[in-house]
VOSE-888135 format. One line per field, with one value per atom (N, C-alpha, C, O): atom name; x, y, z; residue number from 1. Coordinates in steps of 0.1 Angstrom, whole numbers, padded with zeros to 4 digits. Example, Ala and Ser with C-alpha at 12.3 -4.5 7.8 and 13.67 -1.06 7.14 Angstrom:
residues 2
site	(N,CA,C,O,N,CA,C,O)
X	(0132,0123,0132,0142,0128,0137,0129,0134)
Y	(-0057,-0045,-0033,-0033,-0022,-0011,0000,0011)
Z	(0078,0078,0078,0085,0071,0071,0079,0080)
pos	(1,1,1,1,2,2,2,2)
//
This chain:
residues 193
site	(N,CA,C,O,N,CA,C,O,N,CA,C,O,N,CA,C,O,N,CA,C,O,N,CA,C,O,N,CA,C,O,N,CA,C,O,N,CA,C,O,N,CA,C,O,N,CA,C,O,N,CA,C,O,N,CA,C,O,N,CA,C,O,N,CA,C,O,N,CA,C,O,N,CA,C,O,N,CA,C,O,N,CA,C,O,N,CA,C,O,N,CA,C,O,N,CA,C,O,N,CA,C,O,N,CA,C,O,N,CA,C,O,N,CA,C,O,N,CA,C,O,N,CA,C,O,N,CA,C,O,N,CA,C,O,N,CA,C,O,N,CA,C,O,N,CA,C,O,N,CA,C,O,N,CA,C,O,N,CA,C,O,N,CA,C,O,N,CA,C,O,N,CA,C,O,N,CA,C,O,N,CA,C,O,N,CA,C,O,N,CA,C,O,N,CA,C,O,N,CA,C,O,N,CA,C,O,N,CA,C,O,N,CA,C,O,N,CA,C,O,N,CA,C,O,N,CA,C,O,N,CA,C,O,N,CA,C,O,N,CA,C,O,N,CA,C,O,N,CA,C,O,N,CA,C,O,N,CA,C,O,N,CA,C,O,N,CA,C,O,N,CA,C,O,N,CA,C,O,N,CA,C,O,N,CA,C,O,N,CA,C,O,N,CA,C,O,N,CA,C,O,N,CA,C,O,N,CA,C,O,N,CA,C,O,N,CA,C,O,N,CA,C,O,N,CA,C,O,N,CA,C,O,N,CA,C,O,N,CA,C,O,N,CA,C,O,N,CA,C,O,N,CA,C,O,N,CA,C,O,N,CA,C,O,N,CA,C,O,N,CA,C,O,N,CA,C,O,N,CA,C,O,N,CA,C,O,N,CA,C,O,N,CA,C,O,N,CA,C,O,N,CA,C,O,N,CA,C,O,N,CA,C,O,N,CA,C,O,N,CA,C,O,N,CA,C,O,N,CA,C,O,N,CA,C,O,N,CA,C,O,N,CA,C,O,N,CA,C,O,N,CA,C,O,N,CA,C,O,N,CA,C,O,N,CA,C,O,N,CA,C,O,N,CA,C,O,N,CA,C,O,N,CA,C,O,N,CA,C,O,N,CA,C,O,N,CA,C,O,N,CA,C,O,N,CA,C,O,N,CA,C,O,N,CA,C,O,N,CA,C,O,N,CA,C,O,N,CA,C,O,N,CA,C,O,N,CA,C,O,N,CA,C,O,N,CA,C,O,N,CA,C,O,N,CA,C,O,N,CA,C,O,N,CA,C,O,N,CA,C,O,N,CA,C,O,N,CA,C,O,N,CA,C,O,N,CA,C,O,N,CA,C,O,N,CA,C,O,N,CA,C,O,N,CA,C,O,N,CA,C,O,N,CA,C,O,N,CA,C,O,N,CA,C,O,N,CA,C,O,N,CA,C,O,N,CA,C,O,N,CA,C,O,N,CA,C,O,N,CA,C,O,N,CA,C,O,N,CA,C,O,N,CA,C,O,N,CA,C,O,N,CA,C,O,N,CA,C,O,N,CA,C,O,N,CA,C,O,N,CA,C,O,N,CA,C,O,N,CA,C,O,N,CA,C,O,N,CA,C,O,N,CA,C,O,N,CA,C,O,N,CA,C,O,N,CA,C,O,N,CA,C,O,N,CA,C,O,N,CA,C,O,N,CA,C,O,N,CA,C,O,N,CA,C,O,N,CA,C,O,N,CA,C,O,N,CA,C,O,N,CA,C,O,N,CA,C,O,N,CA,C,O,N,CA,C,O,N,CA,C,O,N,CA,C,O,N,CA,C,O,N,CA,C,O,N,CA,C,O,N,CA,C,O,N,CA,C,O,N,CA,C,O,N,CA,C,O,N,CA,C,O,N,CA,C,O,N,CA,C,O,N,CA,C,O,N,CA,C,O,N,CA,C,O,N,CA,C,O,N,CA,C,O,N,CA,C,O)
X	(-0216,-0210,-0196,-0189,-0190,-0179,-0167,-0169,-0152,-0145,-0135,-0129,-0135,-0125,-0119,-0124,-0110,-0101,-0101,-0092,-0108,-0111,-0100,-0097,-0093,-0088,-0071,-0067,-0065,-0061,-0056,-0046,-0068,-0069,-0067,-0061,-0076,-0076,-0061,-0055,-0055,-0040,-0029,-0020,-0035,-0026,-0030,-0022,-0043,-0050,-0039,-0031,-0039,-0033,-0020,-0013,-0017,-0001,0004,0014,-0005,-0003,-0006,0001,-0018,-0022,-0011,-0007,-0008,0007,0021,0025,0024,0035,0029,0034,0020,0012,0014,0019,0009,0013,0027,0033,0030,0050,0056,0066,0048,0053,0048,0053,0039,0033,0042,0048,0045,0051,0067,0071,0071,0088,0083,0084,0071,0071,0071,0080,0060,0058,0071,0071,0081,0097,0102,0105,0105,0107,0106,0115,0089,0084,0088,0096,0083,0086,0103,0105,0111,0123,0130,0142,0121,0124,0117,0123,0103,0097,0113,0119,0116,0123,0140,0149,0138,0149,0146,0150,0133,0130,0131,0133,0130,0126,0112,0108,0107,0091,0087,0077,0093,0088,0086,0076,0103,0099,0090,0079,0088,0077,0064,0061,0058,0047,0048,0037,0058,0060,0056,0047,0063,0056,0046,0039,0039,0024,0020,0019,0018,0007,0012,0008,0023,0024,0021,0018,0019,0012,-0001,-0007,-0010,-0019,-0027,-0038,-0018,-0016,-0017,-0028,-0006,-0006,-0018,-0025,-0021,-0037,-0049,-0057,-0046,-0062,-0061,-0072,-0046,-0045,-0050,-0056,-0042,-0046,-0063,-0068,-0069,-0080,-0088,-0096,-0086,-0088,-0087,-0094,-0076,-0073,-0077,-0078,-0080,-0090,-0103,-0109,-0110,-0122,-0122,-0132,-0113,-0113,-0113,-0117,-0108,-0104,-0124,-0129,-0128,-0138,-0150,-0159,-0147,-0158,-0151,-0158,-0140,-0136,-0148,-0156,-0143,-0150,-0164,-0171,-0171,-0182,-0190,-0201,-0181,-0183,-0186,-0193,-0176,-0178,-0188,-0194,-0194,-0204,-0216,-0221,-0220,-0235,-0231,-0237,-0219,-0217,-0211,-0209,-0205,-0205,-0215,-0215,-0228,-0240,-0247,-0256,-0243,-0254,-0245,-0250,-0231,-0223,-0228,-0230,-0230,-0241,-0221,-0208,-0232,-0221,-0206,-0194,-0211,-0196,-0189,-0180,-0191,-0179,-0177,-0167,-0185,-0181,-0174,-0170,-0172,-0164,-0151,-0141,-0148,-0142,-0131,-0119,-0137,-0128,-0122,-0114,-0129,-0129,-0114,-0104,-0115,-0106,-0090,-0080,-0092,-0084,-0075,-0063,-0086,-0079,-0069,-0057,-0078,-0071,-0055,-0046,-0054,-0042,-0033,-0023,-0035,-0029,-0020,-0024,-0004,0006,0006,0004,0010,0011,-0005,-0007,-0011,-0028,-0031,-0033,-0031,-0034,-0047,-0057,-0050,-0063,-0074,-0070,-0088,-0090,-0089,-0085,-0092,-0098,-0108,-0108,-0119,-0132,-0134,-0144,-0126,-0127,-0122,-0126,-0112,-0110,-0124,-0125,-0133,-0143,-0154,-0161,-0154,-0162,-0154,-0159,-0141,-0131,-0132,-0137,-0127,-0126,-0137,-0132,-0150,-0159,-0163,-0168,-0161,-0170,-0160,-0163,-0145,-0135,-0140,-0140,-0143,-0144,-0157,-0158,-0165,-0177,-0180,-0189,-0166,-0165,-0153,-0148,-0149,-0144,-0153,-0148,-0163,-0168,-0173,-0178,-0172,-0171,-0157,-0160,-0148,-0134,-0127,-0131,-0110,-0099,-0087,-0088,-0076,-0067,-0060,-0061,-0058,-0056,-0047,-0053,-0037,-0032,-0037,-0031,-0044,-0054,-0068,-0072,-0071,-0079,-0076,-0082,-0063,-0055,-0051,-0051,-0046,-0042,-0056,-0055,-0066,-0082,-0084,-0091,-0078,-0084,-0074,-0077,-0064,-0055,-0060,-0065,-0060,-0070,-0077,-0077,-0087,-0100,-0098,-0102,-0090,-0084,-0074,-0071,-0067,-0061,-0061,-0050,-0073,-0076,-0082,-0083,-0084,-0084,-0077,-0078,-0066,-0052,-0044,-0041,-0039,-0030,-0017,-0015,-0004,0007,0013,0018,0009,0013,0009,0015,0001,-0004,0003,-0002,0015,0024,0037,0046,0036,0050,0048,0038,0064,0068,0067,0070,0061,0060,0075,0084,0076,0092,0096,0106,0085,0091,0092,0099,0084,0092,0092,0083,0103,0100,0098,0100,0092,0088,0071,0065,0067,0050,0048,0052,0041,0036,0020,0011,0023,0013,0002,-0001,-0007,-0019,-0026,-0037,-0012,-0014,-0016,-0020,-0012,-0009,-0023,-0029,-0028,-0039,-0054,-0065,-0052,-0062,-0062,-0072,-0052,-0052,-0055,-0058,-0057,-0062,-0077,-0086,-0080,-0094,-0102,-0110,-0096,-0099,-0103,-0114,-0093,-0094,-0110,-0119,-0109,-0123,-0138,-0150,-0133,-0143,-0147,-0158,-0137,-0140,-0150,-0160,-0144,-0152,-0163,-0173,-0165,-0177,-0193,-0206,-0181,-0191,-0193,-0197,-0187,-0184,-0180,-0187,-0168,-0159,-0158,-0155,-0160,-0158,-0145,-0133,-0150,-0140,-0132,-0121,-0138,-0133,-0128,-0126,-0125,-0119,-0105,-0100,-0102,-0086,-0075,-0076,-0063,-0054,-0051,-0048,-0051,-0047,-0057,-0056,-0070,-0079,-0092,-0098,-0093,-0109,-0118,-0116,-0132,-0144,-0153,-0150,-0164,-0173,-0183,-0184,-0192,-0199,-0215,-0215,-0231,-0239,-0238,-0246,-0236,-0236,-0229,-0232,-0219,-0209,-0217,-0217,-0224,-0232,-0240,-0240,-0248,-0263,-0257,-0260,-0243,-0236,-0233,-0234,-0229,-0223,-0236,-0237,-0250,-0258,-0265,-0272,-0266,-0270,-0266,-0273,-0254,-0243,-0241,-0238,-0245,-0252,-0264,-0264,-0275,-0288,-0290,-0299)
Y	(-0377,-0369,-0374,-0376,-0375,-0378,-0369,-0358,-0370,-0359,-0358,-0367,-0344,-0346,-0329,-0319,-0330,-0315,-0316,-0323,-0312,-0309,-0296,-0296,-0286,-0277,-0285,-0283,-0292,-0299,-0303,-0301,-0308,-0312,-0299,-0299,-0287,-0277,-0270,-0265,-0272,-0267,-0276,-0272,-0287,-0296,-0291,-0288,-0290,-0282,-0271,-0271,-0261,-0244,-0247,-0244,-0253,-0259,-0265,-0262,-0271,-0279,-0268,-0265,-0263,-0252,-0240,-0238,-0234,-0224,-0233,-0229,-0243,-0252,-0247,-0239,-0253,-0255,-0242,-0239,-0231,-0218,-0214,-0206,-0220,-0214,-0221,-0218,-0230,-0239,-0233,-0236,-0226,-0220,-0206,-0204,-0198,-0188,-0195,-0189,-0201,-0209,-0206,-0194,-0220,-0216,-0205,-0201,-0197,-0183,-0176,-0166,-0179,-0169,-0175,-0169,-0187,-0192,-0191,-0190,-0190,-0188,-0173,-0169,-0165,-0152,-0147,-0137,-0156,-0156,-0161,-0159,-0168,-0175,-0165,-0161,-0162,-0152,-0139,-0138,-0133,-0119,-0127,-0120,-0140,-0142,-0152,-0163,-0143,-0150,-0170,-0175,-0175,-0186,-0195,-0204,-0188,-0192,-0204,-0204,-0219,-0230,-0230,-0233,-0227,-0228,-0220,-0227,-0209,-0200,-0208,-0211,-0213,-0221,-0232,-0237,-0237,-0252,-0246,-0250,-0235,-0234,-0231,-0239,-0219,-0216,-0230,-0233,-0236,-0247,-0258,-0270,-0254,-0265,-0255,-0259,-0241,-0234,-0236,-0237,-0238,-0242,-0258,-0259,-0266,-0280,-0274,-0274,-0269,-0269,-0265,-0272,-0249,-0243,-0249,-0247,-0262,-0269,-0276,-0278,-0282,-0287,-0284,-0288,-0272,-0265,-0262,-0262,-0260,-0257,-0270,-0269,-0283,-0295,-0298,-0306,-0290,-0294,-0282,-0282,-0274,-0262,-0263,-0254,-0271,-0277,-0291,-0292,-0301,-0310,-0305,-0312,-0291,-0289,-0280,-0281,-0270,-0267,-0282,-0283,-0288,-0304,-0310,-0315,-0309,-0316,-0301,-0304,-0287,-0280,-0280,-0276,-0283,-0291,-0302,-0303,-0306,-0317,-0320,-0327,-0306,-0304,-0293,-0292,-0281,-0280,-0279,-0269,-0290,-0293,-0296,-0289,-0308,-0306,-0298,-0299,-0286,-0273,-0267,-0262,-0268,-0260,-0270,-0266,-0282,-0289,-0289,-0292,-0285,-0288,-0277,-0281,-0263,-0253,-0239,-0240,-0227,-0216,-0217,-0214,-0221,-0223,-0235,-0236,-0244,-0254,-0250,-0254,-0241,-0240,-0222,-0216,-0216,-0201,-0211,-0206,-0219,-0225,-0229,-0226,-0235,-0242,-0234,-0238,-0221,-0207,-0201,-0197,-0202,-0197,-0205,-0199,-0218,-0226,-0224,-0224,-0222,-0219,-0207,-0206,-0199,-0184,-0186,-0183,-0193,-0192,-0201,-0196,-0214,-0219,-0209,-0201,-0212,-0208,-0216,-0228,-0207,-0210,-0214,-0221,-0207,-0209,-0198,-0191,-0194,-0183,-0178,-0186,-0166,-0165,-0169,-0167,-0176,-0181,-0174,-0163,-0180,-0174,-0165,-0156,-0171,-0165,-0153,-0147,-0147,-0141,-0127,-0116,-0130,-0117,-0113,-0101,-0121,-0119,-0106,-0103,-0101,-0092,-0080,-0069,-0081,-0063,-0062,-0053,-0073,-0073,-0069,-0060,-0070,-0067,-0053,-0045,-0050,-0036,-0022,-0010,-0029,-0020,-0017,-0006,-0026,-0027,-0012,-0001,-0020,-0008,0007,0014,0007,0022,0028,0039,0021,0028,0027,0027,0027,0027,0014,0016,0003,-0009,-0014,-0024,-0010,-0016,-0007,0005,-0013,-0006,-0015,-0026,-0009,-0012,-0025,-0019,-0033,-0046,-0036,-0032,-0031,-0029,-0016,-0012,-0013,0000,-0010,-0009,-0020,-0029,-0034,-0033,-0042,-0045,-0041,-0047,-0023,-0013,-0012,-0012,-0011,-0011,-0024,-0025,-0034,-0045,-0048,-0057,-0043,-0045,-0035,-0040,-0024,-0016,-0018,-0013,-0028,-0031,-0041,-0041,-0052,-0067,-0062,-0071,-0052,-0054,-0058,-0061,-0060,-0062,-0082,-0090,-0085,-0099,-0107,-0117,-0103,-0108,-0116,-0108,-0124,-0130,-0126,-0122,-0127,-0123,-0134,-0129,-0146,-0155,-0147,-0148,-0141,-0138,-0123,-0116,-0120,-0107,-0111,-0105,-0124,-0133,-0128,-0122,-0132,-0135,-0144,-0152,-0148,-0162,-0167,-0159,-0181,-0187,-0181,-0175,-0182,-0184,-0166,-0161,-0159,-0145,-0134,-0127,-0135,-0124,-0112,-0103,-0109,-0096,-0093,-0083,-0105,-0106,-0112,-0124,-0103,-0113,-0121,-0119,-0132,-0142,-0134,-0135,-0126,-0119,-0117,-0119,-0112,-0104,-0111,-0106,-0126,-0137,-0146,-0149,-0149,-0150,-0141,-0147,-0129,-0121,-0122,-0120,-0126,-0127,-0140,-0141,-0151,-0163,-0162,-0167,-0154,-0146,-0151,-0161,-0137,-0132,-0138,-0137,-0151,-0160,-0169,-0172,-0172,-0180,-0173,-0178,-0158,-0154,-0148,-0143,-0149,-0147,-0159,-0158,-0172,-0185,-0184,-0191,-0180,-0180,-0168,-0167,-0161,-0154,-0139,-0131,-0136,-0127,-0115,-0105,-0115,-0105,-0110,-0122,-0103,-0103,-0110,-0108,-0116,-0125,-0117,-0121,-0107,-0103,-0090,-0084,-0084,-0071,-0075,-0086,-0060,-0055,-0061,-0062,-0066,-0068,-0060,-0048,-0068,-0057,-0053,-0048,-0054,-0044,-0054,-0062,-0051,-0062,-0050,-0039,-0063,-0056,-0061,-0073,-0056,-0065,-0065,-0057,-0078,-0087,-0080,-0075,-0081,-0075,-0091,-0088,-0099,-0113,-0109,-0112,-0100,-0098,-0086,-0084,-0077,-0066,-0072,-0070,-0080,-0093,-0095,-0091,-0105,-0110,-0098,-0100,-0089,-0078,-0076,-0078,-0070,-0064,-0075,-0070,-0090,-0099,-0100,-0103,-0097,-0098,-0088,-0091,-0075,-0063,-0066,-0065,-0068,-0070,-0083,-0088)
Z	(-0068,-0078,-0081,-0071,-0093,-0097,-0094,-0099,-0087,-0084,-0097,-0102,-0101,-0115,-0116,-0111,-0122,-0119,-0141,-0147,-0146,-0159,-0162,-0174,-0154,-0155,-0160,-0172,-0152,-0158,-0177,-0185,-0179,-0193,-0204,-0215,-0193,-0204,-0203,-0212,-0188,-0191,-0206,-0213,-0204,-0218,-0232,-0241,-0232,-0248,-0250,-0259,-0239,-0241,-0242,-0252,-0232,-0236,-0251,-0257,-0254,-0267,-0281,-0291,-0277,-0285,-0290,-0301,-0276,-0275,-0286,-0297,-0281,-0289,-0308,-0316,-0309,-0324,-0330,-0341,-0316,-0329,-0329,-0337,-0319,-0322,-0337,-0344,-0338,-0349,-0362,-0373,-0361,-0374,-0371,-0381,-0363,-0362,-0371,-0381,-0368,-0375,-0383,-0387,-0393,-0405,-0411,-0418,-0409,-0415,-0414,-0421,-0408,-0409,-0417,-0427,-0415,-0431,-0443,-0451,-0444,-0459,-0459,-0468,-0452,-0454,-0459,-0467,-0453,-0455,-0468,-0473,-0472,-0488,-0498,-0508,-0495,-0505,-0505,-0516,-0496,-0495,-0504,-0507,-0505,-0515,-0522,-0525,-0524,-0543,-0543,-0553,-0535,-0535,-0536,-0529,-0547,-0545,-0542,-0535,-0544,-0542,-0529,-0524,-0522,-0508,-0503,-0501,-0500,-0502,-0504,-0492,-0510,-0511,-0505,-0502,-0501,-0492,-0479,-0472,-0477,-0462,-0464,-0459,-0471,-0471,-0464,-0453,-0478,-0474,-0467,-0470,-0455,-0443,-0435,-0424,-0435,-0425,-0428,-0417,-0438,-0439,-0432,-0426,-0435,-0424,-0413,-0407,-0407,-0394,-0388,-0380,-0394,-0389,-0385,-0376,-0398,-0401,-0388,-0382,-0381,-0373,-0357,-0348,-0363,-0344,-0346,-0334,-0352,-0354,-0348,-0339,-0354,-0346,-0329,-0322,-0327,-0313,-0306,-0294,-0313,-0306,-0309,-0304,-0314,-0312,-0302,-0295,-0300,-0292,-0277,-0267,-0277,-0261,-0253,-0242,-0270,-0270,-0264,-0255,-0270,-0266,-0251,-0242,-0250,-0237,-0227,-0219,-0231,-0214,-0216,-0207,-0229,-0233,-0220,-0215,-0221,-0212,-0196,-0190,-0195,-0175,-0174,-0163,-0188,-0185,-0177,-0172,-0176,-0173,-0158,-0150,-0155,-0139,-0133,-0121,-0143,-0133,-0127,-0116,-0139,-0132,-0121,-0112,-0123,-0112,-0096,-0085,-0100,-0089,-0078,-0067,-0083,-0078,-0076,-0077,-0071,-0083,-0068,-0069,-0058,-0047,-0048,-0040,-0056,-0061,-0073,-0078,-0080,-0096,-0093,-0103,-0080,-0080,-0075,-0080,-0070,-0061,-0074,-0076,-0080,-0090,-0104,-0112,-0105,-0113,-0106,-0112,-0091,-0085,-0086,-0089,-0085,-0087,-0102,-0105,-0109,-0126,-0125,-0129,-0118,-0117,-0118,-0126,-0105,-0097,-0106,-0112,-0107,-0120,-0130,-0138,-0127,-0136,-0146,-0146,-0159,-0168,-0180,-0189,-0175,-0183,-0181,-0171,-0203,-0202,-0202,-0201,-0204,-0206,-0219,-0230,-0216,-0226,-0245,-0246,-0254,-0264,-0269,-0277,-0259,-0257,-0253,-0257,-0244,-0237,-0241,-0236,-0253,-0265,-0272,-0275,-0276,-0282,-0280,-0290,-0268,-0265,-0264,-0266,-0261,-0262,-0276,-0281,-0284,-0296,-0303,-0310,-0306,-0308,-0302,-0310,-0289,-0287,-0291,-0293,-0290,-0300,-0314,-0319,-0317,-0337,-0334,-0339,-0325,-0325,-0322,-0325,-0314,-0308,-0321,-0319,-0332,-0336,-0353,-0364,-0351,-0363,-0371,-0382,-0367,-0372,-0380,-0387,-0381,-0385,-0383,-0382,-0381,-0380,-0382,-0385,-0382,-0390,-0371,-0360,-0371,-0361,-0352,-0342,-0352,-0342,-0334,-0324,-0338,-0332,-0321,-0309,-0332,-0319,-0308,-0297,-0312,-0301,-0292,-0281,-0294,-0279,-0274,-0262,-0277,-0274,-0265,-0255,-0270,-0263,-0251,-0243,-0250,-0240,-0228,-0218,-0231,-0225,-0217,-0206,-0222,-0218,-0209,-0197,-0215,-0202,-0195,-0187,-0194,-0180,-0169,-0166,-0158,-0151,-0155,-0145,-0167,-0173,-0170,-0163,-0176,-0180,-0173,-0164,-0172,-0161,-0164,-0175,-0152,-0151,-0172,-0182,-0169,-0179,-0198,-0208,-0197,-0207,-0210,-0218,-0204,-0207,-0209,-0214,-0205,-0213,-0223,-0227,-0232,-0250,-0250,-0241,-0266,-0269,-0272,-0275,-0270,-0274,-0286,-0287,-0297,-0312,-0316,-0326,-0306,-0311,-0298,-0294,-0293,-0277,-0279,-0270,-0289,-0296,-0290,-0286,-0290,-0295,-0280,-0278,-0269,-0258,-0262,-0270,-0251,-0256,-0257,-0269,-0252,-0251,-0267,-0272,-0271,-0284,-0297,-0308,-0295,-0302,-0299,-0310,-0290,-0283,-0289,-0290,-0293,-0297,-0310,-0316,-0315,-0332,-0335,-0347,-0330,-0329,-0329,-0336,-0317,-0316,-0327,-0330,-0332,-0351,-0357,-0361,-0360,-0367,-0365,-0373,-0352,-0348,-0347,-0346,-0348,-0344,-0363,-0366,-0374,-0386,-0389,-0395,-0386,-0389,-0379,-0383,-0372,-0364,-0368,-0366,-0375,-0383,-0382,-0390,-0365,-0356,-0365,-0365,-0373,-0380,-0395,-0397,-0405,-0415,-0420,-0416,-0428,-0435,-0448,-0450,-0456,-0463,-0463,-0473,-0451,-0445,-0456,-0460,-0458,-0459,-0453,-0441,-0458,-0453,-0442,-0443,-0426,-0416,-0408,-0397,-0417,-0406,-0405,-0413,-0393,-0391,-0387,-0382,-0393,-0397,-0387,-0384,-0379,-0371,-0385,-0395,-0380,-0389,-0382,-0371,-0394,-0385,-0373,-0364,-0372,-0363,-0350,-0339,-0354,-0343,-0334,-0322,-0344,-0336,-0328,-0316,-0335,-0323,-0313,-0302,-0315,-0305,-0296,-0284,-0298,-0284,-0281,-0269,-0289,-0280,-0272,-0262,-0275,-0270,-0254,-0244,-0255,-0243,-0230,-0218,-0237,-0229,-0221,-0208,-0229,-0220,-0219,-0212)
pos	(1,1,1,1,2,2,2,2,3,3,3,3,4,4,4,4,5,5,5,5,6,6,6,6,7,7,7,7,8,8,8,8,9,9,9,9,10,10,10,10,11,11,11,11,12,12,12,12,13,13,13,13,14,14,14,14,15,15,15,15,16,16,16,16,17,17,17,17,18,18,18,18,19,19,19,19,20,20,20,20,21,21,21,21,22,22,22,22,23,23,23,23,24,24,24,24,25,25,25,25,26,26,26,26,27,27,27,27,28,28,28,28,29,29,29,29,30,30,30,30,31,31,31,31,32,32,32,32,33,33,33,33,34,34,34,34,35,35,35,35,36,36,36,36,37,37,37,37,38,38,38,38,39,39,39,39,40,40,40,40,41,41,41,41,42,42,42,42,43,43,43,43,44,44,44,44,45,45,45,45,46,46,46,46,47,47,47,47,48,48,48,48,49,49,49,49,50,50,50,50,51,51,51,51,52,52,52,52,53,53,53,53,54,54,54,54,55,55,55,55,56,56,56,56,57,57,57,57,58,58,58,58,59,59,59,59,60,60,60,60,61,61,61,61,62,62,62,62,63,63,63,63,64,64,64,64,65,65,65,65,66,66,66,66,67,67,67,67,68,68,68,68,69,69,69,69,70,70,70,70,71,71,71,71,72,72,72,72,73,73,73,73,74,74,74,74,75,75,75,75,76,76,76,76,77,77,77,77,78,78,78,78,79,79,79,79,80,80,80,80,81,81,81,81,82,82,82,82,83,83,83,83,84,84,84,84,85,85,85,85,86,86,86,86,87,87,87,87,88,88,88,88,89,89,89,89,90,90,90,90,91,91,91,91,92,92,92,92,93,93,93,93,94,94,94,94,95,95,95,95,96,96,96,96,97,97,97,97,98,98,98,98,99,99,99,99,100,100,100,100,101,101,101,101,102,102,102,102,103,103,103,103,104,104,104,104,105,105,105,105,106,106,106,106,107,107,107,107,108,108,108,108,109,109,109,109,110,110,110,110,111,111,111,111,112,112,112,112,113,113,113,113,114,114,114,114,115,115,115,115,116,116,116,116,117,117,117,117,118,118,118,118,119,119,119,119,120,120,120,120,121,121,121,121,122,122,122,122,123,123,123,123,124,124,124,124,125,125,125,125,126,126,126,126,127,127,127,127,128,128,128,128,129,129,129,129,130,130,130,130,131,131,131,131,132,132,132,132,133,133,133,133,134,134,134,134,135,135,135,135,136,136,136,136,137,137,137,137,138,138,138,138,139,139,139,139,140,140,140,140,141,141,141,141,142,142,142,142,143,143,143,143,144,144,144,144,145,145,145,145,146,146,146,146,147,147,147,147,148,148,148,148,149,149,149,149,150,150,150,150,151,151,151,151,152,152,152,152,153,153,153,153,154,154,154,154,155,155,155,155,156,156,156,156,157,157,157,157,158,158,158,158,159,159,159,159,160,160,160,160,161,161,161,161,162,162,162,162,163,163,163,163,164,164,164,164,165,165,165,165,166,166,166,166,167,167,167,167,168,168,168,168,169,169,169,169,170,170,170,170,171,171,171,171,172,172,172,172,173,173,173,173,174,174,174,174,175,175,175,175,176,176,176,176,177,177,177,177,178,178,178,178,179,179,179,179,180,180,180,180,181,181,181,181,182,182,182,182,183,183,183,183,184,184,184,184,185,185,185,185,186,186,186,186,187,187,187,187,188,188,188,188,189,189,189,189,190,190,190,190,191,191,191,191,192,192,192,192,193,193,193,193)
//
């Protein structure tokens, strides 16, 4: 069997990932900051370099998706006490936050206990809620680009995003409020039994 610490790699993705959205967070203060003084050009320059950047991080959040792709299969062959062994290893690992994925199911069974949509920051206190016991010390950090917003919360709104393209949450909800998809209901009750 080949010896390889894959955990590693996925700490550089999150690392690199985390950087990518601080950089779309700049932008967006920017543009936001040019719209509120009537500067529309700039205003659209950032738009659609926040647009760039997204398409981007979305790339490298599919590359990191194919890299644990990868260790997959010799996680399961490695058998489940080198694969808790190395689960544990991640744990402890500072600075790696909790995955993406892993919003997916508070986020979803929130949307559902409140009716199928709600206005985002009502899901959020729901989903915090729910991961506490998830969460790592790193994931209660502030992000650099705003010590306002700890990473968790920044993290869950990324979610969204993947889990709108994934089909999970409605794409055409209201400004503010997300909707579960019937795909996202399959997927929770899939997940249950």
């Amino acid at each position: 069997m080949i010896e390889n610490n894959p955990t590693n790699v996925v700490a550089a993705f999150e690392m690199l990932l985390e950087e990518i959205e601080s950089e779309i967070e700049f932008v967006n203060r920017v543009g936001a900051g040019a719209f509120e003084s009537r500067d529309y050009d700039k205003a659209k320059e950032a738009l659609e370099r926040t647009a760039q950047i997204s398409a981007f991080r979305d790339k490298v959040d599919s590359l990191r998706r194919e890299w644990e792709s990868l260790f997959a299969f010799a996680d399961d062959k490695e058998g489940t006490e080198a694969h808790a062994e190395r689960r544990n290893l991640d744990r402890l690992r500072r600075g790696l936050r909790t995955r993406e994925e892993a919003y997916y199911r508070p986020i979803l069974k929130a949307l559902q206990e409140m009716g199928g949509s709600a206005p985002m920051s009502q899901v959020l206190d729901r989903v915090l809620e729910s991961m506490k016991e998830v969460l790592r010390e790193v994931d209660y950090e502030p992000l650099a680009s705003d010590p306002e917003i700890p990473r968790w919360r920044n993290a869950a709104q990324w979610a969204r995003n993947s889990m709108v393209k994934e089909g999970l949450l409605r794409s055409n909800s209201p400004r503010g409020v997300w909707e579960i998809s019937d795909r996202g209901i399959e997927f929770l009750q899939d997940k249950n039994g």
